[in-house]
ZADO-1210 file (C-alpha; in nm, 4 decimals, padded with zeros to 6 digits):
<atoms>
<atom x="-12.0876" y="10.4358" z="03.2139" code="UNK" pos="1"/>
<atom x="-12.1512" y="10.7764" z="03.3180" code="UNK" pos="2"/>
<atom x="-11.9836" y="10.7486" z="03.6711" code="UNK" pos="3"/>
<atom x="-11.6857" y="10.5647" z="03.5283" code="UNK" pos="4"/>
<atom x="-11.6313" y="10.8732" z="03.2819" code="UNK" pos="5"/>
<atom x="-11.6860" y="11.1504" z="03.5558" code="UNK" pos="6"/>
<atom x="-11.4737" y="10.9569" z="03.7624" code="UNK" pos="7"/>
<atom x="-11.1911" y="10.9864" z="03.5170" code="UNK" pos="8"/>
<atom x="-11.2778" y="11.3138" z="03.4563" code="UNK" pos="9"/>
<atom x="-11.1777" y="11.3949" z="03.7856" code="UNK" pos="10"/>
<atom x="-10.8734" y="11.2318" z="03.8178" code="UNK" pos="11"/>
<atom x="-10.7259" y="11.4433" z="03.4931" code="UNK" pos="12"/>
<atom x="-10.8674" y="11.7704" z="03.6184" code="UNK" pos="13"/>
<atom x="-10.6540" y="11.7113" z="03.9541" code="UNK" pos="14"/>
<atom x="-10.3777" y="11.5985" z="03.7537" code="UNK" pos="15"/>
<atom x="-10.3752" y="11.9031" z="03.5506" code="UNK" pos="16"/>
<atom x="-10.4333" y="11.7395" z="03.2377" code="UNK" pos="17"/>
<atom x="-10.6226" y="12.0086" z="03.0828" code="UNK" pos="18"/>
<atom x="-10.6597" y="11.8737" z="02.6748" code="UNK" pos="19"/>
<atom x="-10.7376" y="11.4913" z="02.7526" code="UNK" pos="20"/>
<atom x="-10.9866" y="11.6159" z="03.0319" code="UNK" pos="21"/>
<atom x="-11.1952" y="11.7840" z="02.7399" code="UNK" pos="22"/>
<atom x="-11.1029" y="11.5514" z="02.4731" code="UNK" pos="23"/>
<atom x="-11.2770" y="11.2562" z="02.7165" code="UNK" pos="24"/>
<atom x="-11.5781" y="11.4859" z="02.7916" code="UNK" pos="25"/>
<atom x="-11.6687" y="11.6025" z="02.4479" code="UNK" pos="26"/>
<atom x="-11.7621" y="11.2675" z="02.3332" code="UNK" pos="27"/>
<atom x="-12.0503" y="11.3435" z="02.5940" code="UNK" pos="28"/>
<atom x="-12.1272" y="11.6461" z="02.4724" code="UNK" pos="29"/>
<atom x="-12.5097" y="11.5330" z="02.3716" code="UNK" pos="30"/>
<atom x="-12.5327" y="11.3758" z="02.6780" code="UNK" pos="31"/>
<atom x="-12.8651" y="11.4383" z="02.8860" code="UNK" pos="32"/>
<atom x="-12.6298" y="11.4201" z="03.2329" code="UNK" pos="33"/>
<atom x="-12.6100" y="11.7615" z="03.3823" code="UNK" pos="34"/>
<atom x="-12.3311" y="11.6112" z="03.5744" code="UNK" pos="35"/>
<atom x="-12.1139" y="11.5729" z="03.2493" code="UNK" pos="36"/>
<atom x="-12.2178" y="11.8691" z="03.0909" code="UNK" pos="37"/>
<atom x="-12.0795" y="12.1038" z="03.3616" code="UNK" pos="38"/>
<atom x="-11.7764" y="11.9016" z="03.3681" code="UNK" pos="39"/>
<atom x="-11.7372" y="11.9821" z="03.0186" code="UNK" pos="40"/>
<atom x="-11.8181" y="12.3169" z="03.0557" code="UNK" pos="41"/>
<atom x="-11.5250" y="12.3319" z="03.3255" code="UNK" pos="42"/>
<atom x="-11.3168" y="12.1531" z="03.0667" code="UNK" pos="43"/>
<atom x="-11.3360" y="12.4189" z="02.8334" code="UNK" pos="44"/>
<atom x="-11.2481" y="12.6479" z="03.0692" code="UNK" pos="45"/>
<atom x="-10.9494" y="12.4767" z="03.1653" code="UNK" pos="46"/>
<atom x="-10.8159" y="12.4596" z="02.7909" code="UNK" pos="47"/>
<atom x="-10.8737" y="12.8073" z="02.7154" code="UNK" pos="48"/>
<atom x="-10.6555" y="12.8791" z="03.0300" code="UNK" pos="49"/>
<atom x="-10.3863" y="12.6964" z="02.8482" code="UNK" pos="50"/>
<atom x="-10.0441" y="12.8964" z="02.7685" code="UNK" pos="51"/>
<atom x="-10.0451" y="12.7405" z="02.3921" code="UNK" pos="52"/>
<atom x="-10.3881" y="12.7516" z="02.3135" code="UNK" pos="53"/>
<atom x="-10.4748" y="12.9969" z="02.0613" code="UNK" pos="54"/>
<atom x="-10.6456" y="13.3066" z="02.1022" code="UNK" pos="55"/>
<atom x="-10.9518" y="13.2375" z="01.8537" code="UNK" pos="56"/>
<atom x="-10.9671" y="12.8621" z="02.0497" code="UNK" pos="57"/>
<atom x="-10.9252" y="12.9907" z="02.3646" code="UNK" pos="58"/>
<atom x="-11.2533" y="13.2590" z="02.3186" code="UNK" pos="59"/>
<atom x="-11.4307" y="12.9272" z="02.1432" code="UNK" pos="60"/>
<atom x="-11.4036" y="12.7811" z="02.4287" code="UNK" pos="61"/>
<atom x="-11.5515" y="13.0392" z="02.6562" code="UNK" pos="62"/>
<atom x="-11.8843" y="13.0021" z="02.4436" code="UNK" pos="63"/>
<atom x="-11.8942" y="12.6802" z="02.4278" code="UNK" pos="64"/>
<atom x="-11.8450" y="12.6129" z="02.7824" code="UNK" pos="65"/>
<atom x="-12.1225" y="12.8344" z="02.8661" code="UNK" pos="66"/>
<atom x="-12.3311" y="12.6459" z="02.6419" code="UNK" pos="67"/>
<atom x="-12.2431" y="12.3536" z="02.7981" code="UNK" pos="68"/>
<atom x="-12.3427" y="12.5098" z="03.1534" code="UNK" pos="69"/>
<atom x="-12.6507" y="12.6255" z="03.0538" code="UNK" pos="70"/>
<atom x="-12.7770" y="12.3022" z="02.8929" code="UNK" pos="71"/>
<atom x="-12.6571" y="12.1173" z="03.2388" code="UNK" pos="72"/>
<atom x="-12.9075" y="12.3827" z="03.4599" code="UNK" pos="73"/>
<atom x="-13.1782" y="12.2968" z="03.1975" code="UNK" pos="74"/>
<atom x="-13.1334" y="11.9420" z="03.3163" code="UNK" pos="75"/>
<atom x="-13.1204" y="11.9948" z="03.6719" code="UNK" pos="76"/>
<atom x="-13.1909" y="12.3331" z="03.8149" code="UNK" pos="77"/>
<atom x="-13.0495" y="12.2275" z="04.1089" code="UNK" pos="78"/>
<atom x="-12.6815" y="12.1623" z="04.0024" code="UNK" pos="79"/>
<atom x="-12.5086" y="12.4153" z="04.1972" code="UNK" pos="80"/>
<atom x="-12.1808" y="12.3545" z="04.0223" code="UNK" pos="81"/>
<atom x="-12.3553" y="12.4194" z="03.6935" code="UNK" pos="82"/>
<atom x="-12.4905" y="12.7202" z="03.8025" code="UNK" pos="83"/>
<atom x="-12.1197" y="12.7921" z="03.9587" code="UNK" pos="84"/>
<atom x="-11.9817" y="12.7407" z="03.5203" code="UNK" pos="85"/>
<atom x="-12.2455" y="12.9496" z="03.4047" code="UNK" pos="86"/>
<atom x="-12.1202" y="13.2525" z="03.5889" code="UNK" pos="87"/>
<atom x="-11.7520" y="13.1826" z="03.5020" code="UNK" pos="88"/>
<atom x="-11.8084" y="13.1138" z="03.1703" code="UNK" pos="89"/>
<atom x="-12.0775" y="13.4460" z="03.1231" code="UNK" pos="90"/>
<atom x="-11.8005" y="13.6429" z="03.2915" code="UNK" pos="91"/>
<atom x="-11.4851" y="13.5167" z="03.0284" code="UNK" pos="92"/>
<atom x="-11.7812" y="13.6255" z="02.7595" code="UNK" pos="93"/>
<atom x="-11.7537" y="13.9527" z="02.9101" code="UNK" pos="94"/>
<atom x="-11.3788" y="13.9848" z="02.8643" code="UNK" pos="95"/>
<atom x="-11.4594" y="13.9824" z="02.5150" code="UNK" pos="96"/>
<atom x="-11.7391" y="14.1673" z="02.4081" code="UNK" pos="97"/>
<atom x="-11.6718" y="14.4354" z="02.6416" code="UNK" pos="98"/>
<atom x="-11.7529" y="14.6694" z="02.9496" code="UNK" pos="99"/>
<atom x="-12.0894" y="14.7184" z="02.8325" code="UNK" pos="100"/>
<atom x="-12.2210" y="14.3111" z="02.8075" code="UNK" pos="101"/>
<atom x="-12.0320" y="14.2800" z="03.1350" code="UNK" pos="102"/>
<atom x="-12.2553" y="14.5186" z="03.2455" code="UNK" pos="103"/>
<atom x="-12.5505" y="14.3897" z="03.1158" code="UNK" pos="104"/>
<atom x="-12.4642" y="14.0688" z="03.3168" code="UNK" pos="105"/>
<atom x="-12.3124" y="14.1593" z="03.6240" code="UNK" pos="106"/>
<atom x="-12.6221" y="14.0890" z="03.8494" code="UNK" pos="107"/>
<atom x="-12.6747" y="13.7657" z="03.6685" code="UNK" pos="108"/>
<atom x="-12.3235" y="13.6338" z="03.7187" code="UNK" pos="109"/>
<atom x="-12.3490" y="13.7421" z="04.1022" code="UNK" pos="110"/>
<atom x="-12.6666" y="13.5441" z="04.1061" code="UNK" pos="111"/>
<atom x="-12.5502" y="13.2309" z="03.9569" code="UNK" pos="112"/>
<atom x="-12.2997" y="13.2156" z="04.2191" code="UNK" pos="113"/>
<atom x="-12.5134" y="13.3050" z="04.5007" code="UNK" pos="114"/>
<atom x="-12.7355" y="13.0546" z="04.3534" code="UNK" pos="115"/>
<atom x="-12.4522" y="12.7849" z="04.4057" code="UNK" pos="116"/>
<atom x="-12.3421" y="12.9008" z="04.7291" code="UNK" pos="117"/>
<atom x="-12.6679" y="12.8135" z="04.8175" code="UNK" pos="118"/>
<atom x="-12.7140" y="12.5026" z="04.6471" code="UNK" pos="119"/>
<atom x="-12.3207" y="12.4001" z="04.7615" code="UNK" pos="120"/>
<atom x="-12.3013" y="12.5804" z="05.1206" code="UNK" pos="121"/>
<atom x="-11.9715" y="12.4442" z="05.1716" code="UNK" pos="122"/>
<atom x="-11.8586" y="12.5128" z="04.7909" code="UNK" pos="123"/>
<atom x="-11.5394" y="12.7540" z="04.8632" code="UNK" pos="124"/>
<atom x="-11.4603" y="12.8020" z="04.4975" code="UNK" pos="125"/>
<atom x="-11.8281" y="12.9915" z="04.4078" code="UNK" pos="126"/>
<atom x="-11.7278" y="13.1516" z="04.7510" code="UNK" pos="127"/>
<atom x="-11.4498" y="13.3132" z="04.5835" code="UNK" pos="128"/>
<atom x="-11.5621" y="13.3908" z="04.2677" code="UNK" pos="129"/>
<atom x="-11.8341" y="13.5738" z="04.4778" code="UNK" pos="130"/>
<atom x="-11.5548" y="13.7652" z="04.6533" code="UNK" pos="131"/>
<atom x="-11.3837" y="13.8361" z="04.2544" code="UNK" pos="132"/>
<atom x="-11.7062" y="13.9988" z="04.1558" code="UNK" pos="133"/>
<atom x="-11.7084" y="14.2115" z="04.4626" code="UNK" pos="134"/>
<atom x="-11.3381" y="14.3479" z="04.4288" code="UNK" pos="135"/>
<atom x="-11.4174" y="14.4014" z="04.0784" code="UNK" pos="136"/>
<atom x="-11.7462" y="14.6145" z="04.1376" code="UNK" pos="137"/>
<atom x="-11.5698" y="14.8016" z="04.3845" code="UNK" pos="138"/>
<atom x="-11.2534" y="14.9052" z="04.1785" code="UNK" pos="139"/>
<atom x="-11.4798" y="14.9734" z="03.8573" code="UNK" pos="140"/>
<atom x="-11.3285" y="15.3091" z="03.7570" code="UNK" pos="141"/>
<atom x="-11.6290" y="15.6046" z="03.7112" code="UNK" pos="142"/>
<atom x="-11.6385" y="15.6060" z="03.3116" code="UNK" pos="143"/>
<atom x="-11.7528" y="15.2236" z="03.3566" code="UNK" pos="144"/>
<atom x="-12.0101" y="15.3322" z="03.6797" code="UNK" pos="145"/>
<atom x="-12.1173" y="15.6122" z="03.4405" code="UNK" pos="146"/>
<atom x="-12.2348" y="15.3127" z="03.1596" code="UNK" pos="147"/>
<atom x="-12.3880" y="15.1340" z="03.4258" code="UNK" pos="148"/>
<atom x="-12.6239" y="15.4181" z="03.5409" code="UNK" pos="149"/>
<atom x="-12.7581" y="15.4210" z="03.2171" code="UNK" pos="150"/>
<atom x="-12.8425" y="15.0781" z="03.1786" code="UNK" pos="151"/>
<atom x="-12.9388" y="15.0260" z="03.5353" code="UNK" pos="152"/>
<atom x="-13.1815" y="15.2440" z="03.7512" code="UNK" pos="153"/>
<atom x="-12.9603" y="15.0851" z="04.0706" code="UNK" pos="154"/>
<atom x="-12.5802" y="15.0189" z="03.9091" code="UNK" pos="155"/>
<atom x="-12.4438" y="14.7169" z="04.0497" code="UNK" pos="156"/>
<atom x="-12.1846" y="14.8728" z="04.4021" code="UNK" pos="157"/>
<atom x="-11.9904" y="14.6204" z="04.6313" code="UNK" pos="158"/>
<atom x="-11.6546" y="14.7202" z="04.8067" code="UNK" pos="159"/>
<atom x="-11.3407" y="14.5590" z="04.9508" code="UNK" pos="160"/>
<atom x="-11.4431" y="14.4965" z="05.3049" code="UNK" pos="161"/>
<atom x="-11.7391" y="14.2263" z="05.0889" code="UNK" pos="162"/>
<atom x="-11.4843" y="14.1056" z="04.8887" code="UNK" pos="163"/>
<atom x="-11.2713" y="14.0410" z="05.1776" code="UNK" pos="164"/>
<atom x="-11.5855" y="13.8728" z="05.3595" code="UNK" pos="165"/>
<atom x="-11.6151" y="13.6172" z="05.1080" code="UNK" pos="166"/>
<atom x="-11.2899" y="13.5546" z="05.0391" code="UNK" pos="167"/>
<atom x="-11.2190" y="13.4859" z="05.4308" code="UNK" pos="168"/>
<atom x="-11.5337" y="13.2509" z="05.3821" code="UNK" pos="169"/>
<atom x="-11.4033" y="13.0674" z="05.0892" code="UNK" pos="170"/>
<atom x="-11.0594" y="13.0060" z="05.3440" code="UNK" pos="171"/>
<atom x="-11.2676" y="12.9213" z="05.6021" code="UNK" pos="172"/>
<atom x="-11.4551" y="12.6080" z="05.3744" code="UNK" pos="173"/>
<atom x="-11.3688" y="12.2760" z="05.3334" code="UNK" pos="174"/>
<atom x="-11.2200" y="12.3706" z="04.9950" code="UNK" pos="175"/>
<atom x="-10.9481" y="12.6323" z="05.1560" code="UNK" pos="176"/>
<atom x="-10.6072" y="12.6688" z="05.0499" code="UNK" pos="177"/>
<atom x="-10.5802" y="12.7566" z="04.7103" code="UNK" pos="178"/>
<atom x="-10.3292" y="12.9844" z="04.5162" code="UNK" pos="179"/>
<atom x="-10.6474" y="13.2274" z="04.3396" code="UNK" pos="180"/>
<atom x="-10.7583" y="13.3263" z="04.6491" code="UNK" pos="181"/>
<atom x="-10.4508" y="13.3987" z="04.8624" code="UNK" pos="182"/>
<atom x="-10.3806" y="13.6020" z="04.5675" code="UNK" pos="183"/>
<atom x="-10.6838" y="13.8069" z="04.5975" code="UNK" pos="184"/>
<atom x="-10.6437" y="13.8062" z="04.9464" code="UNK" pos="185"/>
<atom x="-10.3600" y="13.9634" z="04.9256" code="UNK" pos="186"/>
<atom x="-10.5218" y="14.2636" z="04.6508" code="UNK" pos="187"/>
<atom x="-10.7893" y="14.3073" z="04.8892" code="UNK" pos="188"/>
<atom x="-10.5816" y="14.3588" z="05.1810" code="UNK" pos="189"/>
<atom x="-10.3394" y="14.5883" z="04.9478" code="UNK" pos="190"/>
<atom x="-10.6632" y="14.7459" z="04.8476" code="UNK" pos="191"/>
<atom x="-10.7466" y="14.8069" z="05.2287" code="UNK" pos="192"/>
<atom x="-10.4036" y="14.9661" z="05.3245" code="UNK" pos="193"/>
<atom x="-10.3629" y="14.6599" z="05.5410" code="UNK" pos="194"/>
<atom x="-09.9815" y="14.6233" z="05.4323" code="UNK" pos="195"/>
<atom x="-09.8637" y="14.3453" z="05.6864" code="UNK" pos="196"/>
<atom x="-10.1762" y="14.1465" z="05.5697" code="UNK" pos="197"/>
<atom x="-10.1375" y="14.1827" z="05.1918" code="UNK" pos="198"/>
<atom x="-09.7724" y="14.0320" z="05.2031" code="UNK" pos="199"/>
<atom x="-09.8890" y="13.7993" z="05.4115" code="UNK" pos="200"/>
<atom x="-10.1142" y="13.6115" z="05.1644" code="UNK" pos="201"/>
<atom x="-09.9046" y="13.7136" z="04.8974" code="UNK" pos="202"/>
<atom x="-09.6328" y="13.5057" z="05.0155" code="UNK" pos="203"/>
<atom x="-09.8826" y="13.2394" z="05.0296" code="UNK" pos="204"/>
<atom x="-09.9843" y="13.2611" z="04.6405" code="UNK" pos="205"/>
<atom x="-09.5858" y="13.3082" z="04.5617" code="UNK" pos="206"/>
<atom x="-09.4776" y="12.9971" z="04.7920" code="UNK" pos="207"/>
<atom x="-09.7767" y="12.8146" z="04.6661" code="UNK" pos="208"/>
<atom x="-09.6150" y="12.5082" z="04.4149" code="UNK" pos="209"/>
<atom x="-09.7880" y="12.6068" z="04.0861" code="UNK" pos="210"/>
<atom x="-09.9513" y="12.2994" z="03.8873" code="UNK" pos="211"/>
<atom x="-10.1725" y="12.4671" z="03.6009" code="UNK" pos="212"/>
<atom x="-10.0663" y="12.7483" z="03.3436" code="UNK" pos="213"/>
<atom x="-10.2708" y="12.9794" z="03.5151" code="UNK" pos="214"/>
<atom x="-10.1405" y="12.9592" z="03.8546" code="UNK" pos="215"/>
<atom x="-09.7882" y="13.0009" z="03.7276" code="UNK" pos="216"/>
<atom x="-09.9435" y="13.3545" z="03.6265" code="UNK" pos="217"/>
<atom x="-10.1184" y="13.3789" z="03.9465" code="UNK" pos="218"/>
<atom x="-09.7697" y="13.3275" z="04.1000" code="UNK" pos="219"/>
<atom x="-09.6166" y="13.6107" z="03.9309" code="UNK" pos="220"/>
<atom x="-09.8680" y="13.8466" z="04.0295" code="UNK" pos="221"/>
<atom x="-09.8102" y="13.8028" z="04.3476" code="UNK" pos="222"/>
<atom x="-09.4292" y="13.8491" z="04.2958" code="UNK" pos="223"/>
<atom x="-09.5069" y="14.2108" z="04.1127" code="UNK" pos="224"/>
<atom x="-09.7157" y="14.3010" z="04.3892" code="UNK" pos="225"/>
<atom x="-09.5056" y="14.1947" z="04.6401" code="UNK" pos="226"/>
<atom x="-09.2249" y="14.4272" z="04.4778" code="UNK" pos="227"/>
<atom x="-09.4039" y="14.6772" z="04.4870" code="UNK" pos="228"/>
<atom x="-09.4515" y="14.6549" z="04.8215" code="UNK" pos="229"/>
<atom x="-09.0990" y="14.5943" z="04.8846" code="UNK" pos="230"/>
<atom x="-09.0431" y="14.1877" z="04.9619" code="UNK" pos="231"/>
<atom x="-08.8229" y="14.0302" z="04.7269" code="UNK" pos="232"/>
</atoms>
């Protein structure tokens, strides 16, 4: 039973279909299968990411995904992929209660995804996401560094070179090729000064045939950024 629903699960998170994906999995939502629950938790995620889902859902979903997560990593600590939805999900928290909780959990996000990296060695996506929390450390602006020396005796510091390390990895992995990462390739290399390089992977993201919501926006991005650095 289980395999035949994760099975379908699959097939309608490929196919992009975002609201029967989590309508399928939250009949399992009491399930003791780690393997559905971080499915689920994905699922929620992939809702909230939806252009006409409402704001109060979409923010719903963020908590109940992590829920979801941290039930599955309960079940099995060694579900690298549930580890992987924790940190996503922890990290959409943040966007909503602020620059002080994201704070608070910056290390811990960092660590669920080195946690699945090293449960998943080949697992590009937690690759990237590592890469996301390094360009984000290393463009945190000082009134945000200035919160985190309070709460931390050693503030959280990265830079773009790491970023660029890990995004290069997540490339490099069987799981290449996708349109979030050739966008923040792309940053990173802007970020760098590397100019030739940055429109190179923008062009990527901006070529890249866009399937969900969110990389239509990821495809726009690149076409701002790619103004501004004067491709049209």
């Amino acid at each position: 039973m289980a395999e035949e629903v994760i099975a379908e699960s699959e097939r309608l998170f490929e196919a992009a279909e975002a609201q029967k994906l989590y309508d399928l999995l939250i009949q399992h939502k009491d399930s003791k299968n780690d393997e559905l629950l971080w499915r689920l938790a994905r699922a929620c995620r992939e809702v909230s990411q939806l252009n006409d889902t409402p704001a109060d859902r979409k923010k719903e979903l963020i908590y109940e995904g992590n829920e979801y997560a941290k039930q599955a990593v309960e079940i099995n600590p060694n579900n690298g992929f549930a580890h992987k939805w924790i940190g996503i999900t922890l990290s959409g928290i943040g966007d909503y209660e602020g620059n002080k909780k994201k704070i608070n959990d910056a290390y811990v996000i960092k660590a669920e995804f080195e946690k699945a990296i090293e449960l998943n060695a080949n697992d590009g996506t937690s690759m990237h996401l590592l890469g996301q929390w390094c360009y984000t450390i290393a463009e945190m602006p000082w009134y945000i560094r200035k919160v985190a020396a309070a709460i931390f005796a050693a503030p959280p510091e990265s830079s773009y070179e790491e970023a660029l390390k890990w995004f290069q990895k997540c490339e490099d992995s069987p799981q290449a090729s996708f349109s979030r990462n050739h966008l923040w390739m792309g940053m990173t290399y802007h970020k760098l000064n590397n100019k030739e390089k940055a429109i190179e992977w923008l062009t990527k993201c901006r070529d890249h045939p866009p399937i969900k919501d969110e990389e239509v926006k990821q495809q726009e991005e690149a076409k701002t950024l790619l103004a501004k650095l004067g491709v049209k």
